[in-house]
Biopython code that builds the backbone (N, CA, C, O; Angstrom):
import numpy as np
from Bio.PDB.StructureBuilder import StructureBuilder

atoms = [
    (1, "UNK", "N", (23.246, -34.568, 46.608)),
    (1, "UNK", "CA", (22.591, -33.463, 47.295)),
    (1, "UNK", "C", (21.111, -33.490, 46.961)),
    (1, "UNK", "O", (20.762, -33.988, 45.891)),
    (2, "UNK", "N", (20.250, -33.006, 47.772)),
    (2, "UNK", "CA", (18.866, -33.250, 47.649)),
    (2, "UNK", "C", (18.267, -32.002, 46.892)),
    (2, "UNK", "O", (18.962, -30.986, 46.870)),
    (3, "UNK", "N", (17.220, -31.993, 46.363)),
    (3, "UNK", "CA", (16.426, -31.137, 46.255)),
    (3, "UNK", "C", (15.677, -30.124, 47.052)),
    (3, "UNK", "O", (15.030, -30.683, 47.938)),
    (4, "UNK", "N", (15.514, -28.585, 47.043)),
    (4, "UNK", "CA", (15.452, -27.379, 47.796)),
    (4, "UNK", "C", (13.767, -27.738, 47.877)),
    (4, "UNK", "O", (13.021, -27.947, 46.920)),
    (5, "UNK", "N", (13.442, -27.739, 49.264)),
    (5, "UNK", "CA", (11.873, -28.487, 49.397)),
    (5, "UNK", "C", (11.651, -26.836, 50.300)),
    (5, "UNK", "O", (12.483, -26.173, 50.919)),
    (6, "UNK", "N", (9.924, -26.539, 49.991)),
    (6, "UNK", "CA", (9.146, -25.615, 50.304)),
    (6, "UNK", "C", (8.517, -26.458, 51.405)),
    (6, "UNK", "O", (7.799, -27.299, 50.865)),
    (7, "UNK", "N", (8.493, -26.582, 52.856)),
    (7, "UNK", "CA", (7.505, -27.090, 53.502)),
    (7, "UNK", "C", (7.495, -28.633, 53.168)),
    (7, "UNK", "O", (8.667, -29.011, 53.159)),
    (8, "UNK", "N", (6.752, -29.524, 52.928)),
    (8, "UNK", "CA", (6.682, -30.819, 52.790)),
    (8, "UNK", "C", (6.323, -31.198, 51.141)),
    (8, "UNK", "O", (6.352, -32.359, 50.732)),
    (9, "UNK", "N", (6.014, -30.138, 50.357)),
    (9, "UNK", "CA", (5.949, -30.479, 48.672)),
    (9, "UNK", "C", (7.383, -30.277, 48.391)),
    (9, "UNK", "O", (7.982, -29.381, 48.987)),
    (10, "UNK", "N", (7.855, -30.867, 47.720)),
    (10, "UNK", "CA", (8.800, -31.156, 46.485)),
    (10, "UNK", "C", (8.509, -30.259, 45.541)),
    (10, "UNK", "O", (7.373, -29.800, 45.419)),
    (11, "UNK", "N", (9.424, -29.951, 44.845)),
    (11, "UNK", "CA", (9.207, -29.382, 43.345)),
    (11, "UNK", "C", (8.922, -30.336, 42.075)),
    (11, "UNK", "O", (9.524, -31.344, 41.704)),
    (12, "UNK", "N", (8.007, -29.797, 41.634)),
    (12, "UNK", "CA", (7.445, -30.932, 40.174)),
    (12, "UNK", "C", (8.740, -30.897, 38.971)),
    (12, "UNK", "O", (9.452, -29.895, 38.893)),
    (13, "UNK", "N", (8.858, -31.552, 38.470)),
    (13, "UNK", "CA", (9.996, -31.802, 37.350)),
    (13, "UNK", "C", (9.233, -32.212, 36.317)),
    (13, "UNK", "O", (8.674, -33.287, 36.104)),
    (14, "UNK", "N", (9.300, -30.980, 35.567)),
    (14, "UNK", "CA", (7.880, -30.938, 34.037)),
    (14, "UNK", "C", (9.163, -31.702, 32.499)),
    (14, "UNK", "O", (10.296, -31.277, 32.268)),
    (15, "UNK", "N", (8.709, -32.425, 32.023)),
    (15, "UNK", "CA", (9.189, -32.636, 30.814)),
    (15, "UNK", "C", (8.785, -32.240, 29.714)),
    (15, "UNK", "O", (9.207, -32.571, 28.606)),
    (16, "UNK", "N", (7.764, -31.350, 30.027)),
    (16, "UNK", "CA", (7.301, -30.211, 28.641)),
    (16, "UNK", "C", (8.128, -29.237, 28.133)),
    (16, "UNK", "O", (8.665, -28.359, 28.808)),
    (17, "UNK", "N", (8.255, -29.419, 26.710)),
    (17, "UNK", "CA", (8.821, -28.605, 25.892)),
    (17, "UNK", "C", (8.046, -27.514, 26.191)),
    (17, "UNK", "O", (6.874, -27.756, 26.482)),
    (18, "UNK", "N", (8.420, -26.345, 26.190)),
    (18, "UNK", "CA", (8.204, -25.262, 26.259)),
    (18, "UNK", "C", (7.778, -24.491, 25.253)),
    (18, "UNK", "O", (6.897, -23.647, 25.410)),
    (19, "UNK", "N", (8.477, -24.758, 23.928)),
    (19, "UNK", "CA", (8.253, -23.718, 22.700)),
    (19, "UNK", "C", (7.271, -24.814, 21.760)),
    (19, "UNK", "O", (6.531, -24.492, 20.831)),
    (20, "UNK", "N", (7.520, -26.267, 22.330)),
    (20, "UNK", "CA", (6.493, -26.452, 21.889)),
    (20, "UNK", "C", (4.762, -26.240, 22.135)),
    (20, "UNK", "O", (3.732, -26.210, 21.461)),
    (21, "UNK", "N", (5.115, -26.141, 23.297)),
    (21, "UNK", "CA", (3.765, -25.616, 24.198)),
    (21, "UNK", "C", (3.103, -24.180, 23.468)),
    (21, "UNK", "O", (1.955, -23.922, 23.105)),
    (22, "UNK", "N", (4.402, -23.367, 23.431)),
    (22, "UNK", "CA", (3.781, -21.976, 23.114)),
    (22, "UNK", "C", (3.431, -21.322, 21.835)),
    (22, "UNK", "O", (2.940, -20.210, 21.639)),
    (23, "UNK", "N", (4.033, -22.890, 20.433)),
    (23, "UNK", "CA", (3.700, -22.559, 19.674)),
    (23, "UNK", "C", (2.168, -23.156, 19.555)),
    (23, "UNK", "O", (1.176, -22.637, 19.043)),
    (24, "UNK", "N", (2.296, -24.189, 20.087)),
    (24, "UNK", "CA", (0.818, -25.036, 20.221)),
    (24, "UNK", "C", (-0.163, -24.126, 20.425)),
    (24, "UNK", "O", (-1.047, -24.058, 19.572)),
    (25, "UNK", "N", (-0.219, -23.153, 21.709)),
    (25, "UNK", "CA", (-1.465, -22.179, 22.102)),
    (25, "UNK", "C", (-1.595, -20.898, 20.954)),
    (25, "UNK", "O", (-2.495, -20.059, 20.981)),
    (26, "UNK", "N", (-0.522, -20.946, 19.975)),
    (26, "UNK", "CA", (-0.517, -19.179, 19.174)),
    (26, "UNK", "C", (-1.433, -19.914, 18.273)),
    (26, "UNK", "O", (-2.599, -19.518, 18.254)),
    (27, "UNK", "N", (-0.920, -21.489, 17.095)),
    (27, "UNK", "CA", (-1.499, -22.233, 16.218)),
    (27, "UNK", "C", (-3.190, -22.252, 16.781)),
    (27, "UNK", "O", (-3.892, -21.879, 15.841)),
    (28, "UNK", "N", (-3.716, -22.451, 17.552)),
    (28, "UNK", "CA", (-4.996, -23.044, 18.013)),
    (28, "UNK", "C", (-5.241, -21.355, 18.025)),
    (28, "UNK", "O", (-5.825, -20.812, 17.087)),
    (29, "UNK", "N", (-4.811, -20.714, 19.005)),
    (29, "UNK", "CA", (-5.421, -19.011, 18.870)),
    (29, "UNK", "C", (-5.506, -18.392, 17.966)),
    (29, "UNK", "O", (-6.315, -17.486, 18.168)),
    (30, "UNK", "N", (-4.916, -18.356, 16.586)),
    (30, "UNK", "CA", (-4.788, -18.060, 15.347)),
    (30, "UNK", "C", (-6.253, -18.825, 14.939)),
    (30, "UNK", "O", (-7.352, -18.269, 14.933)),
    (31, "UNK", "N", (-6.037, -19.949, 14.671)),
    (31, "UNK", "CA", (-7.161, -20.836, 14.173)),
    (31, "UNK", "C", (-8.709, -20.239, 15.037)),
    (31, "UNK", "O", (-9.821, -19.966, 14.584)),
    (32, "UNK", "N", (-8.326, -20.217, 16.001)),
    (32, "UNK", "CA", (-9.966, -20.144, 16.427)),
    (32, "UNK", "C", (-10.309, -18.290, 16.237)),
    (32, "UNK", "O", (-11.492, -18.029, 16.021)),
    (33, "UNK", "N", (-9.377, -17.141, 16.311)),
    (33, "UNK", "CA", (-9.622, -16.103, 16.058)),
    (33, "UNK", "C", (-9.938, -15.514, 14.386)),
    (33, "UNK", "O", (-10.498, -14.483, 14.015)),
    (34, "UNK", "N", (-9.203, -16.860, 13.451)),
    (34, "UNK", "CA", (-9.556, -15.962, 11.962)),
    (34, "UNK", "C", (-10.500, -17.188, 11.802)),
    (34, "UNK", "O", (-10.930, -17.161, 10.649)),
    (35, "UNK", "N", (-11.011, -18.279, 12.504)),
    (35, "UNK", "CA", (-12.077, -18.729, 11.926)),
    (35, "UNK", "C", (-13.129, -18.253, 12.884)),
    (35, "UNK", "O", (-14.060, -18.260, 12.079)),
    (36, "UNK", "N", (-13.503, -17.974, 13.654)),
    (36, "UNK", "CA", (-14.206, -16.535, 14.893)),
    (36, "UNK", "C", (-14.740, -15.759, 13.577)),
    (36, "UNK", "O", (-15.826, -15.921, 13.021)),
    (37, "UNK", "N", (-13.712, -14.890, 13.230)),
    (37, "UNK", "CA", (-13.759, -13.762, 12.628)),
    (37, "UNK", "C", (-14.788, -13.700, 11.230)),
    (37, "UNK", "O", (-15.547, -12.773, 10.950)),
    (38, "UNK", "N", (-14.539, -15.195, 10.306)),
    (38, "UNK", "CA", (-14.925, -15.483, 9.086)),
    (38, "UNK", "C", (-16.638, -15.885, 9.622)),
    (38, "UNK", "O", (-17.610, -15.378, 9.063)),
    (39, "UNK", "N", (-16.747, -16.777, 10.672)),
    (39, "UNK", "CA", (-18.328, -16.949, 11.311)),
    (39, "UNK", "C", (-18.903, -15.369, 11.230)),
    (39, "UNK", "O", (-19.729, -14.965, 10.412)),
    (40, "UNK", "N", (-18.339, -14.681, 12.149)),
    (40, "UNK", "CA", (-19.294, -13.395, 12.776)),
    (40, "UNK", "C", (-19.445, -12.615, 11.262)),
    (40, "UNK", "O", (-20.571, -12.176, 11.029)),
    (41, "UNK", "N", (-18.432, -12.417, 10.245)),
    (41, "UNK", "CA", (-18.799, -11.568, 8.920)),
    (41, "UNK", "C", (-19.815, -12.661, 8.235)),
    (41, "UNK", "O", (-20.953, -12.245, 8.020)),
    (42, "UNK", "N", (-19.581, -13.733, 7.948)),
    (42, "UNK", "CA", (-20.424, -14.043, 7.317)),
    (42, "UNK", "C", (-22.343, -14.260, 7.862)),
    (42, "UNK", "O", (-23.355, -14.521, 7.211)),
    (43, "UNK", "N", (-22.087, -13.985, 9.373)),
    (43, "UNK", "CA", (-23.392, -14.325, 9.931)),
    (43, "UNK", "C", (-23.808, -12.684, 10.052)),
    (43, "UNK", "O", (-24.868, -12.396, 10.608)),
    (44, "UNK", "N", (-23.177, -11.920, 9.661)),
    (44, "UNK", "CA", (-23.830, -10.586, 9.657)),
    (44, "UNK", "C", (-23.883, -10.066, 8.588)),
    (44, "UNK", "O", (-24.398, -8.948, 8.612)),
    (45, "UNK", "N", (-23.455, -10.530, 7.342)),
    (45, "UNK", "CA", (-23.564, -10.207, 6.008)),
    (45, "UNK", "C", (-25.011, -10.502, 5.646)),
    (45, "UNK", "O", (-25.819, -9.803, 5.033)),
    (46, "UNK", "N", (-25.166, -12.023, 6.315)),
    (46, "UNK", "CA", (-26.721, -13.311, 6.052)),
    (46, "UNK", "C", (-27.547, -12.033, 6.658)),
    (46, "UNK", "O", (-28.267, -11.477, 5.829)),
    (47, "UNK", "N", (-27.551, -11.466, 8.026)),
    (47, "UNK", "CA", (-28.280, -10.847, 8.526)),
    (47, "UNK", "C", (-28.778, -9.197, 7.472)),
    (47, "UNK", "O", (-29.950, -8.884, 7.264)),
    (48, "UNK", "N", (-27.618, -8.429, 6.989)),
    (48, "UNK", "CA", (-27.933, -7.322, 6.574)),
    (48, "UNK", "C", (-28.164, -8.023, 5.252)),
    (48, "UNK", "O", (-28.001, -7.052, 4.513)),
    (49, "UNK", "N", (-28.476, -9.205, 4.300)),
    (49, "UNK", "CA", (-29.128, -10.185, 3.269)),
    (49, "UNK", "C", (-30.742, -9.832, 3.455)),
    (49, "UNK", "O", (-31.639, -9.206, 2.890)),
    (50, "UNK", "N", (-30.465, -10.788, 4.819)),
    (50, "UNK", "CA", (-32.081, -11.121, 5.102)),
    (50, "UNK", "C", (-32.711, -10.036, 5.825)),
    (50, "UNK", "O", (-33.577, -10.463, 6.589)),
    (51, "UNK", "N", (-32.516, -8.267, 5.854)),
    (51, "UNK", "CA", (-32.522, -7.455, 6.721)),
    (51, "UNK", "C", (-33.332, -7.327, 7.752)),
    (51, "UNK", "O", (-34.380, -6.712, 7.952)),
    (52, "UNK", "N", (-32.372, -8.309, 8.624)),
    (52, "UNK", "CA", (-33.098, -8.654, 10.179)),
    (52, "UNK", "C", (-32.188, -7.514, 11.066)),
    (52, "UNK", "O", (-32.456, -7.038, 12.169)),
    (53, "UNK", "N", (-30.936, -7.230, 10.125)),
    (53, "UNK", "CA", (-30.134, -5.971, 11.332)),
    (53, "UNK", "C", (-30.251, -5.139, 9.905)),
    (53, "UNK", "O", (-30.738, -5.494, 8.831)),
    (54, "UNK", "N", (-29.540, -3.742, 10.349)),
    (54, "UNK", "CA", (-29.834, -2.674, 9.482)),
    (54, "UNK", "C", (-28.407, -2.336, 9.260)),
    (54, "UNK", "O", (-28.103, -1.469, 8.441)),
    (55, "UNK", "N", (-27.314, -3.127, 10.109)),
    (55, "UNK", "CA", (-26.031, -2.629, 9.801)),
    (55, "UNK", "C", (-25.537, -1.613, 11.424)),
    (55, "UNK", "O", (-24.697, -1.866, 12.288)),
    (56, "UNK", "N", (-26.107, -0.926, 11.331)),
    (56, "UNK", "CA", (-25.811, 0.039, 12.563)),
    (56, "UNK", "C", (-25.749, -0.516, 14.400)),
    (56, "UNK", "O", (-25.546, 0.207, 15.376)),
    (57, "UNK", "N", (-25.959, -1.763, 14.379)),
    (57, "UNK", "CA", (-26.375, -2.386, 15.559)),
    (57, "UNK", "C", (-24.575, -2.492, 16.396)),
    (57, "UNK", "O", (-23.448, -2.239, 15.970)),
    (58, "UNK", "N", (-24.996, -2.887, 17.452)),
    (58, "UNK", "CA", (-24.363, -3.297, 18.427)),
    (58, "UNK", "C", (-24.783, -4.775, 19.090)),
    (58, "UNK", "O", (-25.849, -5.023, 19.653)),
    (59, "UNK", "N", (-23.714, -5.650, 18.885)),
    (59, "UNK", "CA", (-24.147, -6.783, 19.805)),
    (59, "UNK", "C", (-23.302, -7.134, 20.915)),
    (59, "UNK", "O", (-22.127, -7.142, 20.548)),
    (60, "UNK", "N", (-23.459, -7.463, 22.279)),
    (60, "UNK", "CA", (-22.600, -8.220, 22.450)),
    (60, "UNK", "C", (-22.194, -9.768, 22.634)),
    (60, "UNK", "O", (-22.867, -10.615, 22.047)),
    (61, "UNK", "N", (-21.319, -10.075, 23.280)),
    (61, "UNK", "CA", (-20.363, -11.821, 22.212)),
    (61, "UNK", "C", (-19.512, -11.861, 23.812)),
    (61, "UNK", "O", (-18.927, -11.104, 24.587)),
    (62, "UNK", "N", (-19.901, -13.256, 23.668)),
    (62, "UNK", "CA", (-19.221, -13.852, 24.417)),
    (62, "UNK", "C", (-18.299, -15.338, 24.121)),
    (62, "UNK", "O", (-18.939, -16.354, 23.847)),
    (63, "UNK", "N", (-17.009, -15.384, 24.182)),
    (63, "UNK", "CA", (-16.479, -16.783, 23.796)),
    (63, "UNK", "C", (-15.903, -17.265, 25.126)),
    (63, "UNK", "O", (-15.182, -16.804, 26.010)),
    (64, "UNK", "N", (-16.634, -18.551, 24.832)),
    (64, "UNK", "CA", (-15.899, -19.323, 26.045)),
    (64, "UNK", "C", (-14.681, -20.445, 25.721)),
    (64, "UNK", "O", (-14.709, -21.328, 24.863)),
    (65, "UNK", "N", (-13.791, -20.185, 26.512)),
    (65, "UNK", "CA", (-12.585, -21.872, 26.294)),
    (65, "UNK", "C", (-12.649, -22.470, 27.326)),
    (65, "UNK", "O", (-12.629, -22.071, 28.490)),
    (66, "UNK", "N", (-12.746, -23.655, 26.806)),
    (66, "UNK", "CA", (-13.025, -24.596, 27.656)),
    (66, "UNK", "C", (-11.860, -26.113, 27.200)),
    (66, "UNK", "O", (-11.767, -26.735, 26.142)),
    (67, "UNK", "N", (-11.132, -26.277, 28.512)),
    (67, "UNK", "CA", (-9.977, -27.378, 28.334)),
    (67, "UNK", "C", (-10.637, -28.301, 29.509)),
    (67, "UNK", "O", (-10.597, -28.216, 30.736)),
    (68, "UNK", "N", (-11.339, -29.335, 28.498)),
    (68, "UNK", "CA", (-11.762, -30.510, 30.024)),
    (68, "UNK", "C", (-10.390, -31.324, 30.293)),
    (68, "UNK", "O", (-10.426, -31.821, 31.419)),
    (69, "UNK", "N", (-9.647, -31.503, 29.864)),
    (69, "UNK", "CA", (-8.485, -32.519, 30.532)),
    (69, "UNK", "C", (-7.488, -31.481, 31.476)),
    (69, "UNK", "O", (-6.437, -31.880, 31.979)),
    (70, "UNK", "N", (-8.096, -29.835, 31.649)),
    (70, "UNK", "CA", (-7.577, -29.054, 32.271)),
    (70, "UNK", "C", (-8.587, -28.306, 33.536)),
    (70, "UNK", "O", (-8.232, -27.549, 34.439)),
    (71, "UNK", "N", (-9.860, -28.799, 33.231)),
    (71, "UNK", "CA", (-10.642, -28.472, 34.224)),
    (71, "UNK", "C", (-10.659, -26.878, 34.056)),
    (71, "UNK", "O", (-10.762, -26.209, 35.085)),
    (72, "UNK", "N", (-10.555, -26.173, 32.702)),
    (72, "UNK", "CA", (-10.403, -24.965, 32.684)),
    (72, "UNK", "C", (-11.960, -24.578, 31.835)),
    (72, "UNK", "O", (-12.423, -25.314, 30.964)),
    (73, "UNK", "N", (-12.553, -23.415, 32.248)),
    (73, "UNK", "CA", (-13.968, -23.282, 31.394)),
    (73, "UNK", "C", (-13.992, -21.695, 32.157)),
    (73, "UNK", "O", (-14.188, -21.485, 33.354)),
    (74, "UNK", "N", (-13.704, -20.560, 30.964)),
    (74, "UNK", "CA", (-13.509, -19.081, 31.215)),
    (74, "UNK", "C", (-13.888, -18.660, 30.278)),
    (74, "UNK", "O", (-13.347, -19.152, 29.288)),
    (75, "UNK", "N", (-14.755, -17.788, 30.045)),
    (75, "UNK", "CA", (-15.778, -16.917, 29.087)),
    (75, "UNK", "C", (-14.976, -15.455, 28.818)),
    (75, "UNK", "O", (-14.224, -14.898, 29.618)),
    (76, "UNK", "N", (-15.219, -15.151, 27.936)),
    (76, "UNK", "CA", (-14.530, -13.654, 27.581)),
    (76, "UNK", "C", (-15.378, -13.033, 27.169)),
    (76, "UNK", "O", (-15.926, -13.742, 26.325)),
    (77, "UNK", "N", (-16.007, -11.837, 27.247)),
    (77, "UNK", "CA", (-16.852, -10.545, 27.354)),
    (77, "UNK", "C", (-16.953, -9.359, 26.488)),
    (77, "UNK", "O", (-16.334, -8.333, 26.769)),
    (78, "UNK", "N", (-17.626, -9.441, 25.555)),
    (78, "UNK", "CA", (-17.026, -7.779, 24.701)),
    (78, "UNK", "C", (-18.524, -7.619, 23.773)),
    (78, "UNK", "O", (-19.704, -7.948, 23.896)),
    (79, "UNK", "N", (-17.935, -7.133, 23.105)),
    (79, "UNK", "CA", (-19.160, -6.059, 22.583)),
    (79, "UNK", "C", (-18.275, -6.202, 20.637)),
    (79, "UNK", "O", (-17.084, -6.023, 20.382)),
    (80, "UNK", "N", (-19.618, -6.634, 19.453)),
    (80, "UNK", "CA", (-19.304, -6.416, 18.278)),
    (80, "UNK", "C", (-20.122, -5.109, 17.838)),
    (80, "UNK", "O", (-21.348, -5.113, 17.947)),
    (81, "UNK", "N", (-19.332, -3.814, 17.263)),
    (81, "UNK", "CA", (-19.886, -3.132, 16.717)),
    (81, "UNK", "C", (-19.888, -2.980, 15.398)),
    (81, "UNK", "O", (-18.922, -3.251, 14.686)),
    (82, "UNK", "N", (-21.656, -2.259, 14.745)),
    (82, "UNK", "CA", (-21.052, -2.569, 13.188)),
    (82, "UNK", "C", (-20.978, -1.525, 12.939)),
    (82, "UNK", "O", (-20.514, -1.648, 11.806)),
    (83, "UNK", "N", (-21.062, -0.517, 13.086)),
    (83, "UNK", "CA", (-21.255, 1.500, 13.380)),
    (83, "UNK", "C", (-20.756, 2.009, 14.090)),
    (83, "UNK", "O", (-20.921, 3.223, 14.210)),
]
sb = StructureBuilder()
sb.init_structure("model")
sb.init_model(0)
sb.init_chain("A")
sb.init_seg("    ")
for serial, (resi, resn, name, xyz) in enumerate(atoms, 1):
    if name == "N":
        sb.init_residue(resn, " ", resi, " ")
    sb.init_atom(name, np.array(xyz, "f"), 0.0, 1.0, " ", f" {name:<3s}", serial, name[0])
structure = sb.get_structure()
């Protein structure tokens, strides 16, 4: 019996593990959010050091991910407050 076809595409038949996939994206999101986290304290500690901020500021931050073997490049938007 054949395969249930949409129009003239076929359905793709993925051989990706799945949980390996999803532990793959938590490991890398973990990693890049508590090492994120350890950059921005220590680059605002240097700052209220060298008192170029006063502590009370607002900045905002932007992180981008970017997957070139995925053609993926999406920025995320927010605001660090220290007050």
């Amino acid at each position: 019996m054949g395969r249930a076809r949409t129009g003239n595409v076929e359905p793709l038949e993925t051989s990706m593990n799945e949980e390996t996939f999803n532990l793959s994206i938590r490991k890398y999101l973990k990693m890049v959010g508590v090492s994120s986290q350890r950059e921005i304290e220590q680059a605002v500690a240097k700052a209220i050091a060298d008192r170029t901020i006063a502590g009370t500021e607002s900045f905002p931050a932007r992180m981008t991910l970017e997957i070139a073997g995925l053609k993926l490049k999406v920025s995320f938007d927010g605001e660090i407050n220290l007050n």
